[in-house]
N, C-alpha and C positions, 0 to 999 in steps of 0.2 A: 688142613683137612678139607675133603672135598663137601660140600652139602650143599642140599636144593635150593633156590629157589635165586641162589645168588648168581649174580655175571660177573665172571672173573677168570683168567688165564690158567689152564689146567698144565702143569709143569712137571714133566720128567723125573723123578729124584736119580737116576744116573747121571746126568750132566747136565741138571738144573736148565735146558732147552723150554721153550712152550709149546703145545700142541698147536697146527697150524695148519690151516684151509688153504690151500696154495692159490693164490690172486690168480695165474696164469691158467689155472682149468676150472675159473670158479663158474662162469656160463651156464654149464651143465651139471643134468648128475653125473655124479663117478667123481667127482673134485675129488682131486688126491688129497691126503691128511699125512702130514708131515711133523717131525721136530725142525723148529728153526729158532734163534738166537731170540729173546722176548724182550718183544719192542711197544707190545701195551696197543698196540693194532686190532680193530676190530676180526679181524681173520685171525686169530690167538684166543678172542672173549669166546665163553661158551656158559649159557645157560642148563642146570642143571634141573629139571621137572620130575617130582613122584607119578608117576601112571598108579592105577589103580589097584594095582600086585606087586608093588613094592620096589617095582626094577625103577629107573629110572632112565630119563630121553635127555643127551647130551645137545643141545642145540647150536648151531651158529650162530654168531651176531653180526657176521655180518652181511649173511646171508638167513634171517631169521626162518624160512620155511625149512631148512633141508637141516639135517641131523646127523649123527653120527652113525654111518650103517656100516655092517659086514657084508661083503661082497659073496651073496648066495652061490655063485659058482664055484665059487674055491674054500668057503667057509667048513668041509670038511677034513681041511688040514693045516697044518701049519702053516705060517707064512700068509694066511686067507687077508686078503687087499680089504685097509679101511678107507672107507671115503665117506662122503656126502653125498646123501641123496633128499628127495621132496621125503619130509615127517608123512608117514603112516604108519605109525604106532602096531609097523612087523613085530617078532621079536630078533631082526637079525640090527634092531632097533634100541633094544632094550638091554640095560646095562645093569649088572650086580655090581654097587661098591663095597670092599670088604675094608674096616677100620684093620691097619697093619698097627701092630705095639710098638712101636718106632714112630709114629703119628701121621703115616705115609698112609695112600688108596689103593687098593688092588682094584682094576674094573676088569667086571667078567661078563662074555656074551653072554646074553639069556638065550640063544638057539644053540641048539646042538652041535658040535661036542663041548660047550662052552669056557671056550678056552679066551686068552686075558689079553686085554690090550699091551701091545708089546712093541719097545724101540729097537729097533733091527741093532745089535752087538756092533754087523762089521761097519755099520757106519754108525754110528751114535755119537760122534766128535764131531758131524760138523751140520753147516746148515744143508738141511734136505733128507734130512733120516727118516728111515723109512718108518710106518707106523702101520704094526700089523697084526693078528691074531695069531697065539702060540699056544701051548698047553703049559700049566703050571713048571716056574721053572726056580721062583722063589726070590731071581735077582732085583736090583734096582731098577733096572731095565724095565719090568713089569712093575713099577711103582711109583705112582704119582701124589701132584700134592695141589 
């Protein structure tokens, strides 16, 4: 189960993958956010923070300023690009965890239409899967741990 305050590997339950800051576009914002095979590498750790309204701010460790953001230009539909960007505490910033009865995370955008952190179906088998904003769909796919 996911909870604040610790640093620790946030993992897929589809195919047990780690969420992951891709080394190769980490420079800048927009670093892609990926599933790749979990290797305990600082680009995999993510600290989890309560903000003041209860959402919470996923962070990098290994890049500690920049967080987990929805990409405001496409964030009104499916498929809307996760990446990292520099922490300012947007809400395309802020993250709903929902306890699943199975012991699994649902994370949900807090900006509008607030729809769920999601590992893209046609690739989720291997390293480089996509990681991206969807509307409720129930599977593993949207379920983390």
């Amino acid at each position: 189960m996911l909870s604040a305050g610790n640093i620790s590997p946030i993992h897929n339950a589809a195919y047990n993958q780690c969420l992951d800051a891709d080394l190769n576009t980490m420079a800048n914002n927009g670093t892609k956010v990926q599933l790749w095979q979990c290797n305990g590498s600082a680009q995999q750790m993510w600290k989890l923070t309560v903000y003041s309204n209860g959402t919470m701010k996923i962070q990098s460790q290994h890049s500690p300023f920049r967080c987990l953001d929805a990409d405001l230009n496409t964030i009104a539909n499916n498929g809307t690009k996760v990446q990292l960007w520099d922490c300012n505490n947007s809400t395309q910033q802020q993250w709903d965890l929902f306890s699943l009865p199975n012991g699994n995370t649902s994370i949900e955008s807090n900006h509008p239409p607030y729809n769920y952190l999601d590992a893209d179906l046609n690739t989720i088998n291997r390293n480089g899967t996509k990681v991206q904003l969807w509307g409720p769909v129930g599977g593993t796919n949207q379920q983390w741990y």
